[in-house]
Backbone as numpy.savetxt, mean C-alpha at the origin, in Angstrom:
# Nx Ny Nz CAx CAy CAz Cx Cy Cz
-14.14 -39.84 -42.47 -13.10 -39.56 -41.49 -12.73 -38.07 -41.49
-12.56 -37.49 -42.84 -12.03 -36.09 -42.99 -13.41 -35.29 -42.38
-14.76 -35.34 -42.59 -15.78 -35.00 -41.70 -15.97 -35.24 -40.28
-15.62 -36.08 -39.87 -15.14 -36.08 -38.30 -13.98 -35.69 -37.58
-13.23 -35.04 -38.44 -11.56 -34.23 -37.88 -12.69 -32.77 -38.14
-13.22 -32.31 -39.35 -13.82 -31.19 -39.27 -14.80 -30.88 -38.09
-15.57 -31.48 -37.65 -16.65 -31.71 -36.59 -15.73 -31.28 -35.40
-14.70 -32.46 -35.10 -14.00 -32.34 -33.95 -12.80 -31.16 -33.79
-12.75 -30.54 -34.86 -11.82 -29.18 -34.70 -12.78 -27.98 -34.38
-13.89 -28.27 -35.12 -15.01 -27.15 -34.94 -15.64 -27.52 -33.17
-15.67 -28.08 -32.77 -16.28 -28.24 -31.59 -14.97 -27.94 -30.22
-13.64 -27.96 -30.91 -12.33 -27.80 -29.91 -12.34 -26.17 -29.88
-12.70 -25.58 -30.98 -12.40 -24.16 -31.23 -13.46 -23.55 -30.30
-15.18 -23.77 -30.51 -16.30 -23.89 -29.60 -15.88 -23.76 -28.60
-15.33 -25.20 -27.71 -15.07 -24.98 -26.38 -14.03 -24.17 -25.24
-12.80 -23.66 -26.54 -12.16 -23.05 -26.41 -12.65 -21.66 -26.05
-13.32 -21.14 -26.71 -14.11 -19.57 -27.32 -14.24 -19.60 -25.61
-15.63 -20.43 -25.47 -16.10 -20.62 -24.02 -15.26 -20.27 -23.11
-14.35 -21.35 -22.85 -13.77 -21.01 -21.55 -12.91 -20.52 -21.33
-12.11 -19.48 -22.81 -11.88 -17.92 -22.15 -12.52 -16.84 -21.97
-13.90 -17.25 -22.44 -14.75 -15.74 -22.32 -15.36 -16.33 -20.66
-15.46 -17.38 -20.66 -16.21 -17.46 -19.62 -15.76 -16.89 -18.17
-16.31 -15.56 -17.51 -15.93 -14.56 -16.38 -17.15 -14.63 -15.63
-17.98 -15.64 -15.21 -19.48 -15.25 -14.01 -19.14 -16.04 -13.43
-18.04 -16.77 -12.57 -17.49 -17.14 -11.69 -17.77 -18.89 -11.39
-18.51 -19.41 -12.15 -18.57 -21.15 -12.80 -17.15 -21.60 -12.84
-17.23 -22.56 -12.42 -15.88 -23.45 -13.07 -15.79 -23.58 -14.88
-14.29 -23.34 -14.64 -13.25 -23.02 -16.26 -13.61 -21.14 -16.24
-13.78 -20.74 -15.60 -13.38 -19.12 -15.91 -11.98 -18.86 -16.40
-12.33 -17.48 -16.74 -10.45 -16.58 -16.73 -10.73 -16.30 -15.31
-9.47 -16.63 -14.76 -9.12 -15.31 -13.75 -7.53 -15.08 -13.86
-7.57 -13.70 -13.22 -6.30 -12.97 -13.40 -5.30 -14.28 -12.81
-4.23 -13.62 -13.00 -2.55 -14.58 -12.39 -2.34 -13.70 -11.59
-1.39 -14.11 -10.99 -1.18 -13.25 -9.92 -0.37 -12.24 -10.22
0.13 -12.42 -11.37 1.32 -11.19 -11.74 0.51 -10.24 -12.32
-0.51 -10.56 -13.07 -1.27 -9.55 -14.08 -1.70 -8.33 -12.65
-2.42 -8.83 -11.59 -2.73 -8.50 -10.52 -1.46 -7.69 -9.80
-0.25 -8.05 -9.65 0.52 -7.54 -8.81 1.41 -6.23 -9.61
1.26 -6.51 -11.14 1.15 -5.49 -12.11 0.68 -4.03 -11.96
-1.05 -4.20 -11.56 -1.45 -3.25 -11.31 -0.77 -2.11 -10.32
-0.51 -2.67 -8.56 0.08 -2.21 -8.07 1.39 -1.27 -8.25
2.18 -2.22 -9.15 3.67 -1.49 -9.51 3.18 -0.59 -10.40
2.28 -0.53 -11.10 1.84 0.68 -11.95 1.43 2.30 -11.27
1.01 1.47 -10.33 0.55 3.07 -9.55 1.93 3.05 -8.68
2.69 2.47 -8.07 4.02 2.88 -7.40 4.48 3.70 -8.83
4.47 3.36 -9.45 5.96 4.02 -10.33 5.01 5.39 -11.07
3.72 5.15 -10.47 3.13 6.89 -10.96 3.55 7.76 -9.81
3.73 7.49 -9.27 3.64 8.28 -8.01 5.16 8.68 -7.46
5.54 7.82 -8.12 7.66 8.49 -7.69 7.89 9.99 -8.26
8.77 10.54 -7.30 9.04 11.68 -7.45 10.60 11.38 -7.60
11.02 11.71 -8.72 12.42 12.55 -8.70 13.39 13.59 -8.41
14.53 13.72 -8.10 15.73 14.50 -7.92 16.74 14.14 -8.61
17.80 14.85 -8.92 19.34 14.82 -9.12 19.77 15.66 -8.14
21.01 15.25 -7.61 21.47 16.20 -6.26 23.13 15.62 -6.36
23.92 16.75 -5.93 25.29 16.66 -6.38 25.74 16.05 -4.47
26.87 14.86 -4.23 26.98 14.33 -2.98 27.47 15.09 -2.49
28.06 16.26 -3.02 29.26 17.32 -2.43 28.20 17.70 -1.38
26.83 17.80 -1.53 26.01 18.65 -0.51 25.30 18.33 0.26
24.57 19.04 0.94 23.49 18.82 2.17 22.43 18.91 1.29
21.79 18.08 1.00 20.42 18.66 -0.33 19.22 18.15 0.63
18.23 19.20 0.31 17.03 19.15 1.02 15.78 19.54 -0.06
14.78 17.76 -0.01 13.97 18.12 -1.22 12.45 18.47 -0.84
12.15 18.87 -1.28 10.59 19.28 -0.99 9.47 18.17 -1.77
8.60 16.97 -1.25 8.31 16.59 -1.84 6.64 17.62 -2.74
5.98 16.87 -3.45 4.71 17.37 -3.96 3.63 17.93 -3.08
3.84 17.42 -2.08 2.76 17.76 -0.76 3.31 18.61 0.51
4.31 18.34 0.07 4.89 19.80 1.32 5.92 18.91 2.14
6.27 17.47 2.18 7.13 16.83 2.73 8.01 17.27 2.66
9.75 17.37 3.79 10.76 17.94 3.23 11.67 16.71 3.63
12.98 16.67 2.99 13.34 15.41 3.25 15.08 15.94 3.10
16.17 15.85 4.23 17.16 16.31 4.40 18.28 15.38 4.15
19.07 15.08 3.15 20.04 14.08 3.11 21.87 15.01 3.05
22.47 14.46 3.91 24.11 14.68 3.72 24.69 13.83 2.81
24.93 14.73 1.58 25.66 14.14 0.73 26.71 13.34 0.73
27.42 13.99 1.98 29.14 13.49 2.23 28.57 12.24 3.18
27.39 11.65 3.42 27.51 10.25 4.35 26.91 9.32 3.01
26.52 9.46 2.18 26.64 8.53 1.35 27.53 7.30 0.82
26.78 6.55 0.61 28.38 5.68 0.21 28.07 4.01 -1.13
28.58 3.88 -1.61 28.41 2.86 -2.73 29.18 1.48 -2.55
28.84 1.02 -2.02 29.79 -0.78 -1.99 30.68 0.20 -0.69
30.12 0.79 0.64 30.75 1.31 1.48 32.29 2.16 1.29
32.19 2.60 -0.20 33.11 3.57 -0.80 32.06 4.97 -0.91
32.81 6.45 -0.28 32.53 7.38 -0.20 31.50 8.01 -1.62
30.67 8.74 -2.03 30.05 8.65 -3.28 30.48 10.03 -3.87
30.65 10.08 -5.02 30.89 11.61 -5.52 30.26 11.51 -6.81
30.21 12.97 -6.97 29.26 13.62 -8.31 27.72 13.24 -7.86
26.70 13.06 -9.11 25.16 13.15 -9.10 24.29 11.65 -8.41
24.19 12.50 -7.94 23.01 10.78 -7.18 21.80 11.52 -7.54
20.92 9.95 -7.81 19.42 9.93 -7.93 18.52 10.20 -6.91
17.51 10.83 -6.67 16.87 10.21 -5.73 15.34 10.11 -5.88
14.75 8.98 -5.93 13.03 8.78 -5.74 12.52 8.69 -4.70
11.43 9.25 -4.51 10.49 9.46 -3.20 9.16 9.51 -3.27
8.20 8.31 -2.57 6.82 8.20 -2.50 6.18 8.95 -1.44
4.91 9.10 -1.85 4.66 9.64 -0.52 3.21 9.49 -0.51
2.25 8.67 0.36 1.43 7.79 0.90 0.39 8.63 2.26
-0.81 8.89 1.35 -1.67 9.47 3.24 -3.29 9.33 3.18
-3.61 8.64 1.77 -5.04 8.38 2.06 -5.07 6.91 1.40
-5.97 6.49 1.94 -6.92 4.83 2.04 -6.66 4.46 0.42
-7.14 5.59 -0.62 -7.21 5.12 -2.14 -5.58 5.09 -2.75
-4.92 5.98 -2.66 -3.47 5.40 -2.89 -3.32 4.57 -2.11
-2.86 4.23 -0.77 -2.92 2.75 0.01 -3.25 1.72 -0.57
-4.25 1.67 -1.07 -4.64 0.34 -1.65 -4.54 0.17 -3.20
-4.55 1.16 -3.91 -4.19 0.75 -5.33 -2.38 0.56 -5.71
-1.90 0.69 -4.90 -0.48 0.31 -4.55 -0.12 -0.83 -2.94
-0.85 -1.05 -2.99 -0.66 -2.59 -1.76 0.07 -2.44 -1.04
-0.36 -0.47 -0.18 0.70 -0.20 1.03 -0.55 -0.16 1.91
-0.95 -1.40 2.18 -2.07 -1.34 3.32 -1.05 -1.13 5.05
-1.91 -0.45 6.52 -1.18 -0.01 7.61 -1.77 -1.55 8.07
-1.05 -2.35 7.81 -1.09 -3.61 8.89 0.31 -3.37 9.54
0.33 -3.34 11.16 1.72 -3.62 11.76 1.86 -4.71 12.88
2.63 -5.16 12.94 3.52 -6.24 14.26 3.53 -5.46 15.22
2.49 -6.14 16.55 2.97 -5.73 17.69 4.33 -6.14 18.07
4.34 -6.19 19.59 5.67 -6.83 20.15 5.29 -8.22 19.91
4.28 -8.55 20.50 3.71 -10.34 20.77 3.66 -10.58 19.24
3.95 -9.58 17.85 3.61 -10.83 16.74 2.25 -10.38 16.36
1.53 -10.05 16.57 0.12 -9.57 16.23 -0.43 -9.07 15.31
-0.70 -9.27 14.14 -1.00 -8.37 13.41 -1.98 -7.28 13.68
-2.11 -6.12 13.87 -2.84 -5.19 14.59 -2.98 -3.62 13.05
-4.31 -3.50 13.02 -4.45 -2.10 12.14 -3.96 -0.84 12.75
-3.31 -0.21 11.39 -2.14 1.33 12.02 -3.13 2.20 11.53
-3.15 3.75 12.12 -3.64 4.73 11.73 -2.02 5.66 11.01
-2.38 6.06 10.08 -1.07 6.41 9.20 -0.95 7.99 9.33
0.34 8.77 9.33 0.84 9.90 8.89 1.29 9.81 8.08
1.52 9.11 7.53 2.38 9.29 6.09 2.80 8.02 5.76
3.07 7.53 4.68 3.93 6.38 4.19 4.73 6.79 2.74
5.91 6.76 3.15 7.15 7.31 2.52 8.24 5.95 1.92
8.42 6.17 0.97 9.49 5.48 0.19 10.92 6.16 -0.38
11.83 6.16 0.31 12.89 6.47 -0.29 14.27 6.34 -0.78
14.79 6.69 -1.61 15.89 5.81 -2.29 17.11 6.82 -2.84
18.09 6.24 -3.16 19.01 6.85 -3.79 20.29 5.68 -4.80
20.46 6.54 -5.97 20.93 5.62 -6.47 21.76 6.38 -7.19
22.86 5.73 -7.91 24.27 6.25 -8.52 24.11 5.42 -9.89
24.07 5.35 -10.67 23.79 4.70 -11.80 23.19 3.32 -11.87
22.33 3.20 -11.51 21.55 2.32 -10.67 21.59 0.94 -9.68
22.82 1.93 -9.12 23.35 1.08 -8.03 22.45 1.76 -6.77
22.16 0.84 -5.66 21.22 1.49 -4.49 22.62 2.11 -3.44
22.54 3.22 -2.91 23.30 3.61 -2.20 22.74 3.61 -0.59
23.64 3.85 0.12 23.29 3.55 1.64 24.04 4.89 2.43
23.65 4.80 3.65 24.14 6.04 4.33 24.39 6.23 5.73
25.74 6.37 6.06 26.23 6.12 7.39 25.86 7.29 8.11
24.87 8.22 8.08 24.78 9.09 8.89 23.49 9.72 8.80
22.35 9.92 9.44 20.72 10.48 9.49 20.44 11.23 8.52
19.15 11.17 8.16 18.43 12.36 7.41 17.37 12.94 7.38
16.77 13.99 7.31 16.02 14.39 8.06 14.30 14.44 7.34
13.57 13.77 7.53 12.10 13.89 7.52 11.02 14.77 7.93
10.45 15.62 7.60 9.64 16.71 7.84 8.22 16.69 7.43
7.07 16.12 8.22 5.93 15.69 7.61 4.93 16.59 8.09
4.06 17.61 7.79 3.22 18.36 8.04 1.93 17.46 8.56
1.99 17.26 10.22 0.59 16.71 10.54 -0.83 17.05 9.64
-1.13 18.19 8.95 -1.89 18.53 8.11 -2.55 17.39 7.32
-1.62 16.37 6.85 -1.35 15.85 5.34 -1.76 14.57 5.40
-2.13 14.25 7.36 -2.95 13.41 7.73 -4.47 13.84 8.18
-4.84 14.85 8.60 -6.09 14.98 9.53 -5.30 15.65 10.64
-4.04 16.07 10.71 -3.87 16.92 11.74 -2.97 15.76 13.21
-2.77 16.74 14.13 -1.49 16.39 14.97 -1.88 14.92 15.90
-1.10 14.15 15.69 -1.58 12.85 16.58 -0.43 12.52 17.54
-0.54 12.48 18.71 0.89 12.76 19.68 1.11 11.55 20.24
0.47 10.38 19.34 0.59 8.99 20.10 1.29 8.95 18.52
1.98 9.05 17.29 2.25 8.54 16.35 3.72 8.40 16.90
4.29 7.11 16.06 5.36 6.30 16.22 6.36 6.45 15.11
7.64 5.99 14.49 8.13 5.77 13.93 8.02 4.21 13.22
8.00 3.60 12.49 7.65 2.41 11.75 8.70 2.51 10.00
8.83 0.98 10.03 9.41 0.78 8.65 8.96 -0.62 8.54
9.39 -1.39 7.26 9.29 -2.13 6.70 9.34 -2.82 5.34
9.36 -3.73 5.04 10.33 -4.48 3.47 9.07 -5.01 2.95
8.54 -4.95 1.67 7.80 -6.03 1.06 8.47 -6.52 0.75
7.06 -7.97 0.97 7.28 -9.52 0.34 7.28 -9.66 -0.89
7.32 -10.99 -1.59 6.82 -11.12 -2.81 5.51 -10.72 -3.76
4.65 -10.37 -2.62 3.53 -9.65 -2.92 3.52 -8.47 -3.02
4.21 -7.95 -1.85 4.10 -6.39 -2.23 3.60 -5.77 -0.69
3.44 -6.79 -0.09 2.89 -6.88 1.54 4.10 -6.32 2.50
3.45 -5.00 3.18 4.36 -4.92 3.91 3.98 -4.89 5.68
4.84 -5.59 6.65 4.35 -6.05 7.96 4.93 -5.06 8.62
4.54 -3.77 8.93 5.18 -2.45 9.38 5.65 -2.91 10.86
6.87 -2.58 11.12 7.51 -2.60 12.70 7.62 -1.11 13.21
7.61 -1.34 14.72 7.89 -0.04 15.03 9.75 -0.21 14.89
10.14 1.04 15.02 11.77 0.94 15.01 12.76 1.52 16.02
13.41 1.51 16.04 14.12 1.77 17.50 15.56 3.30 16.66
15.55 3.57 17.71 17.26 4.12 17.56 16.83 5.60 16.56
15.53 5.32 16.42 15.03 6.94 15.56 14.55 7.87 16.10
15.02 9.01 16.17 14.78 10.00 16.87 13.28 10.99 16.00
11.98 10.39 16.77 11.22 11.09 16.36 10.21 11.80 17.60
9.64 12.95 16.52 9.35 14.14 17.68 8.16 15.05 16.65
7.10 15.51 17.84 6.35 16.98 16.76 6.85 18.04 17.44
7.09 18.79 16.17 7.82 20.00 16.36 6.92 21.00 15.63
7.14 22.59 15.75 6.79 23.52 15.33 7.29 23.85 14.13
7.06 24.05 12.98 8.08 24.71 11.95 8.37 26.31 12.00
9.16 26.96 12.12 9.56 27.95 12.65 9.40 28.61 11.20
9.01 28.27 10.12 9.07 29.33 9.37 7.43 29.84 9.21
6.32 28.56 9.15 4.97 28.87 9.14 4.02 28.66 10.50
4.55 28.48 11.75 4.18 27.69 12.44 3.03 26.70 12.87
4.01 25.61 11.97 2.73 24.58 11.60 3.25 23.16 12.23
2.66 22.24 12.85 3.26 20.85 13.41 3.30 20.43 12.06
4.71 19.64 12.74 4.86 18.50 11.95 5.55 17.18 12.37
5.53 16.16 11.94 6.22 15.09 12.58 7.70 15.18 12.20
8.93 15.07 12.93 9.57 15.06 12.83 11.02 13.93 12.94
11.13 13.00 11.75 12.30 11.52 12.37 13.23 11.87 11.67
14.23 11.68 12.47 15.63 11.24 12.03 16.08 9.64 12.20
16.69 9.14 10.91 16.30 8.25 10.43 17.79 7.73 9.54
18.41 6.44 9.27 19.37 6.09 8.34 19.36 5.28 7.92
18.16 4.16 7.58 18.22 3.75 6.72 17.06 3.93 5.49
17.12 3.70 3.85 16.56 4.00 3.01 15.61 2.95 3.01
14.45 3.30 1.98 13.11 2.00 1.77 12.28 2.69 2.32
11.26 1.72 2.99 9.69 1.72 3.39 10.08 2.67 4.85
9.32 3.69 4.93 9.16 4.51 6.31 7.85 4.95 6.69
7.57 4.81 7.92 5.92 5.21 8.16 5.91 5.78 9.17
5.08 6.82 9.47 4.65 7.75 10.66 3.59 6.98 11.42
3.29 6.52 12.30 1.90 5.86 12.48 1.85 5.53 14.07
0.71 4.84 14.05 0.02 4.17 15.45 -1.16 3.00 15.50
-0.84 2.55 16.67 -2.25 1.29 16.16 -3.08 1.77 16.40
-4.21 1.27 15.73 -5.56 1.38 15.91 -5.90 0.95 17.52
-6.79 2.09 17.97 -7.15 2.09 19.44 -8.21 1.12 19.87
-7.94 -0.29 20.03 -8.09 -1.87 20.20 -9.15 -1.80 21.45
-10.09 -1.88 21.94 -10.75 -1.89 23.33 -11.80 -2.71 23.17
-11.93 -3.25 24.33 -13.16 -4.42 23.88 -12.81 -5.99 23.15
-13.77 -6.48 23.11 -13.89 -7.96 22.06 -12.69 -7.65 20.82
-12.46 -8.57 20.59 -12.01 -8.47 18.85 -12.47 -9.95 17.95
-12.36 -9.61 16.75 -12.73 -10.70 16.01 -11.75 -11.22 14.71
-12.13 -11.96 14.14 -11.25 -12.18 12.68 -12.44 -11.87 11.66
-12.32 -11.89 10.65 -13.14 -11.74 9.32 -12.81 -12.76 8.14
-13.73 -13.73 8.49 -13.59 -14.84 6.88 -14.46 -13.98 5.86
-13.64 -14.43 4.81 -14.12 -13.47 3.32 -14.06 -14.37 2.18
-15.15 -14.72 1.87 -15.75 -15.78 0.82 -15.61 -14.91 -0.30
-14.59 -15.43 -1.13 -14.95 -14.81 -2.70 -14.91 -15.68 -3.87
-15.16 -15.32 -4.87 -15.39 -15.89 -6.01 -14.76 -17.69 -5.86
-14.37 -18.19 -6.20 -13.65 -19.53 -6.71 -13.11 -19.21 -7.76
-11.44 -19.55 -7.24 -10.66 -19.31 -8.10 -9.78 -17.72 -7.75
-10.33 -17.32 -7.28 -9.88 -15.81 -6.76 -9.18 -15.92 -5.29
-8.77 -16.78 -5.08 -8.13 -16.82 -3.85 -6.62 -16.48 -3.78
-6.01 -15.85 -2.57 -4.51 -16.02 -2.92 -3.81 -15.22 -3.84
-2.60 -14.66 -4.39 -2.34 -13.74 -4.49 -3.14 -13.38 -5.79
-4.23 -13.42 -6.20 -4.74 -12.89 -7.64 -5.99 -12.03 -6.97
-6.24 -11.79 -5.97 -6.92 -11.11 -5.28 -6.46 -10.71 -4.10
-7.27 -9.16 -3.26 -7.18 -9.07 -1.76 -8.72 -8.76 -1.36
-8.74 -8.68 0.03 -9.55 -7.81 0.86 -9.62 -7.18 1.65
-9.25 -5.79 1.55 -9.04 -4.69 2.08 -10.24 -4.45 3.09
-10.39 -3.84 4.23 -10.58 -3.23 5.18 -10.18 -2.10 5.80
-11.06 -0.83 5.21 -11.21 0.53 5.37 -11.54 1.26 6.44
-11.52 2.06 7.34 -11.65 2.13 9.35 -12.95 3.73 8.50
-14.07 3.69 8.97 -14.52 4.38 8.51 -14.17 5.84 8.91
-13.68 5.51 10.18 -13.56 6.73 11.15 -12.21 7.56 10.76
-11.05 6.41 10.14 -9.96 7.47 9.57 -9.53 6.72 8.24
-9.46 7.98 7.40 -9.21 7.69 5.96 -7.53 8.00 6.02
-7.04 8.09 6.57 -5.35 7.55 6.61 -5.42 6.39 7.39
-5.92 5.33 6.54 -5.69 3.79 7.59 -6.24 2.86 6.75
-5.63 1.76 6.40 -6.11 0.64 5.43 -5.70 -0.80 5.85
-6.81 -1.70 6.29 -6.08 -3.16 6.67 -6.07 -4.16 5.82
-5.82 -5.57 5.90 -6.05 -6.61 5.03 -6.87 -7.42 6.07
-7.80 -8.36 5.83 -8.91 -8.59 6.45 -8.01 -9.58 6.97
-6.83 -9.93 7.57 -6.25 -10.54 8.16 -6.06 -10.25 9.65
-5.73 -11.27 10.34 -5.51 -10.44 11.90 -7.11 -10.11 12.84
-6.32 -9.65 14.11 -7.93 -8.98 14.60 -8.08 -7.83 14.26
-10.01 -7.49 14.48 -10.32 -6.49 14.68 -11.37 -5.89 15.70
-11.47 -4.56 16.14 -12.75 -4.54 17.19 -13.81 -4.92 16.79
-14.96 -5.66 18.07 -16.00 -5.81 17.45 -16.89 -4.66 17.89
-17.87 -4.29 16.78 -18.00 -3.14 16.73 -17.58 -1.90 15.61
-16.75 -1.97 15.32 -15.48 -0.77 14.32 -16.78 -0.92 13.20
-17.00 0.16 12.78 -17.52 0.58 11.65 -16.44 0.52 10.32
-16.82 -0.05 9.61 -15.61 -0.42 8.61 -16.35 -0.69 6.77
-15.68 -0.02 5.58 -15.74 -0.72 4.74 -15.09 -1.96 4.54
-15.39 -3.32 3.65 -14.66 -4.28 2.98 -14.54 -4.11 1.75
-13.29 -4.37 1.25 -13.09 -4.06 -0.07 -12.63 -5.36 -1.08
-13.24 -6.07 -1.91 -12.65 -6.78 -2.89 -12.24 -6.70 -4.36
-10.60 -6.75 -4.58 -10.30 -6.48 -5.46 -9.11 -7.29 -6.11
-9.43 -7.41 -7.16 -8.34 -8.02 -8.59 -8.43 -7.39 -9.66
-8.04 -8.51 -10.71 -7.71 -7.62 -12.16 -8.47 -8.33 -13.02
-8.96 -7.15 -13.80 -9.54 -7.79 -15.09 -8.83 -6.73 -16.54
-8.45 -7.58 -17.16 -8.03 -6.49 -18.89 -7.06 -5.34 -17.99
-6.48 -5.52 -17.52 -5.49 -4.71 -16.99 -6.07 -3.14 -16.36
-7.03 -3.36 -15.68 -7.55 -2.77 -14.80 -8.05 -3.26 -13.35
-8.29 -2.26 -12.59 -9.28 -2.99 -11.27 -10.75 -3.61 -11.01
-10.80 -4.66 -11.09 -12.01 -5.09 -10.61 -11.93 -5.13 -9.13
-13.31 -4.87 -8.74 -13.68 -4.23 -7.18 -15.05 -4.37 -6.60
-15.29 -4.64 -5.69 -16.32 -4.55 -5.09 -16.23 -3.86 -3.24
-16.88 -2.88 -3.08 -16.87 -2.04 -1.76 -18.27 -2.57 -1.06
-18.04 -2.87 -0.30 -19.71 -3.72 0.76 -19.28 -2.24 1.54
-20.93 -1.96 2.05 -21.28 -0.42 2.49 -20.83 -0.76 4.14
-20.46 0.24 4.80 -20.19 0.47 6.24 -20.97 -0.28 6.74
-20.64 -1.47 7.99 -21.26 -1.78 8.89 -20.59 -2.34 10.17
-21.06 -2.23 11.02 -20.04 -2.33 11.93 -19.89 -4.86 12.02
-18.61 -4.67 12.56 -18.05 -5.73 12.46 -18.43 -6.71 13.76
-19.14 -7.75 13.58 -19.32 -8.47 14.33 -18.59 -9.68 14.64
-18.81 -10.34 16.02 -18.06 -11.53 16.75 -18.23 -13.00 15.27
-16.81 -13.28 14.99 -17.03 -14.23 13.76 -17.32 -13.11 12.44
-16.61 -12.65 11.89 -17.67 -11.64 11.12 -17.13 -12.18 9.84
-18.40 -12.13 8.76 -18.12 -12.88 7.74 -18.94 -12.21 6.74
-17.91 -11.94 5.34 -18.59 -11.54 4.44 -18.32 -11.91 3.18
-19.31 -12.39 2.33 -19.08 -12.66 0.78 -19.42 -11.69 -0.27
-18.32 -12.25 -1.14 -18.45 -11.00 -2.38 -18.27 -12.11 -3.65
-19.31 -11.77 -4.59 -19.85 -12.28 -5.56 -19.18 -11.68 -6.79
-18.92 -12.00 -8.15 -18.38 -11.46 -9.44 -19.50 -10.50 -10.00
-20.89 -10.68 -9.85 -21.86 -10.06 -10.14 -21.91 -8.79 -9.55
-21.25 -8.46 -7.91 -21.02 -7.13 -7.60 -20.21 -6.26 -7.84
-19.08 -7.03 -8.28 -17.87 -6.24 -9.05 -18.24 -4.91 -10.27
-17.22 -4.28 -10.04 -16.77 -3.30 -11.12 -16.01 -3.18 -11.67
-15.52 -2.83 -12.69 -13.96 -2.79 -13.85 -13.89 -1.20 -13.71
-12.63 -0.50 -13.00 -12.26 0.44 -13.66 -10.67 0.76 -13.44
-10.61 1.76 -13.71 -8.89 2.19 -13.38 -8.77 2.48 -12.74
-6.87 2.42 -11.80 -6.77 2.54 -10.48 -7.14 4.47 -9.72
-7.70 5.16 -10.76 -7.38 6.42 -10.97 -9.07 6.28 -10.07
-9.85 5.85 -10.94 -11.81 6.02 -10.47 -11.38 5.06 -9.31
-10.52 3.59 -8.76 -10.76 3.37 -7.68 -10.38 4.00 -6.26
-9.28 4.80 -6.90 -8.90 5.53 -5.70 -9.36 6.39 -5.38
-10.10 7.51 -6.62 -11.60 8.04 -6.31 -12.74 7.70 -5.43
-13.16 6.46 -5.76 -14.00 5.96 -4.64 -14.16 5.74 -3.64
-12.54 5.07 -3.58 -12.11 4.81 -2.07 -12.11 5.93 -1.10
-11.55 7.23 -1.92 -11.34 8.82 -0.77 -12.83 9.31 -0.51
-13.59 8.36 -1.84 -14.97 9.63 -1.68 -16.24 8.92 -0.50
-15.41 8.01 0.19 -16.51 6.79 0.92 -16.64 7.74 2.22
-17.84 7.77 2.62 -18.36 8.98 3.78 -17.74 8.64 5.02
């Protein structure tokens, strides 16, 4: 009896070993959770925040890392709609190529009027905040945004104003917005365009436009692994033609559009990925991605890859 508890512990431990090592995409694999996965993302958001301290007494105007300028009135601040005084916080993202886009899960999907999910071409995607001891503060009066067309590929005179909230995922369904006064203007000190919104409320802000839609369109089914479905994976869709623009293979697209697909999750607390090469997108268009094409690296080499795709 005591030889058959040994047998049967040695053969539990065996099968155990197995089916956590087991990763070639068979039934009983590991695969990521969805948090390990949604992990990644918040890792590269919180690399990428920029800080301030700024006293409310003032008009403070910050310069982000890339030349963004960003104008807030101290005196319209306010905390539980009480006036704010002394040091406020402030963090600020700032968003303009395909490989940050996607290693932070700020893909340009936006809502038409009809509901549509439709691909944006991006100027910028901006995050901004303010906080008083880490209370979120709010602001009864505009502030001013200053985005150097540069920082996209230069001046686009069809770009819009857009915002939007992530979900539980991290998904955000960009709207256009109303009541914001945006404009390209000259900067009078270098004379250089730039986009220009005035704007009051804080969070998700985007410069953008849809993708120029003509012709057929299609959807894209995307076969992946088993088990990888749903939030422990995505599949990104890259516009080859502009690298400020990133979709989720959701929604339509032209048929025709020359496009990367991108599949990606987590493995050991990095990115696993697979990029299928440019081809243009056909009626029904359908593509599978296998565990065998994948790669493991950090979000640092994927966002490398992503900028360095021709």
């Amino acid at each position: 009896m005591k030889q058959l508890k040994k047998i049967g512990l040695l053969l539990l431990v065996t099968l155990s070993f197995i089916s956590c090592n087991n990763d070639d995409g068979s039934p009983g694999k590991q695969v990521p959770s969805s948090e390990t996965f949604k992990n990644l993302f918040e890792a590269k958001l919180i690399s990428m925040k920029q800080a301030a301290i700024f006293d409310a007494s003032s008009t403070y105007t910050f310069t982000s890392a890339k030349g963004v300028k960003l104008t807030i009135n101290g005196g319209c601040l306010r905390k539980a709609g009480v006036p704010v005084t002394g040091e406020v916080k402030l963090e600020f993202i700032e968003i303009f190529d395909r490989g940050d886009m996607l290693t932070s899960n700020k893909a340009t999907m936006g809502k038409t009027a009809a509901g549509e999910d439709r691909l944006l071409v991006s100027g910028g995607e901006f995050f901004i905040e303010a906080t008083q001891n880490g209370v979120v503060l709010t602001s009864d009066c505009f502030m001013q945004l200053e985005v150097p067309t540069a920082l996209s590929g230069g001046t686009d005179p069809a770009m819009l104003p857009f915002a939007g909230t992530p979900n539980e995922d991290g998904d955000i369904a960009w709207e256009q917005v109303t009541g914001v006064d945006f404009s390209i203007q000259t900067n009078p000190t270098n004379g250089d365009p730039s986009y220009f919104a005035f704007f009051q409320d804080f969070g998700w802000f985007n410069c953008d436009r849809f993708y120029d839609y003509t012709g057929p369109k299609t959807t894209i089914t995307s076969l992946v692994p088993a088990g990888y479905s749903g939030p422990n994976s995505f599949v990104f869709l890259a516009s080859k033609d502009f690298p400020n623009s990133l979709g989720k293979s959701y929604g339509e697209f032209p048929v025709g559009m020359e496009c990367y697909l991108i599949f990606v999750t987590e493995k050991d607390g990095k990115f696993r990925y697979a990029i299928k090469p440019s081809t243009p997108l056909t009626e029904n268009h359908q593509v599978t991605f296998t565990l065998a094409e994948t790669i493991v690296g950090t979000q640092e080499s994927l966002t490398a890859a992503l900028n360095a795709l021709p």
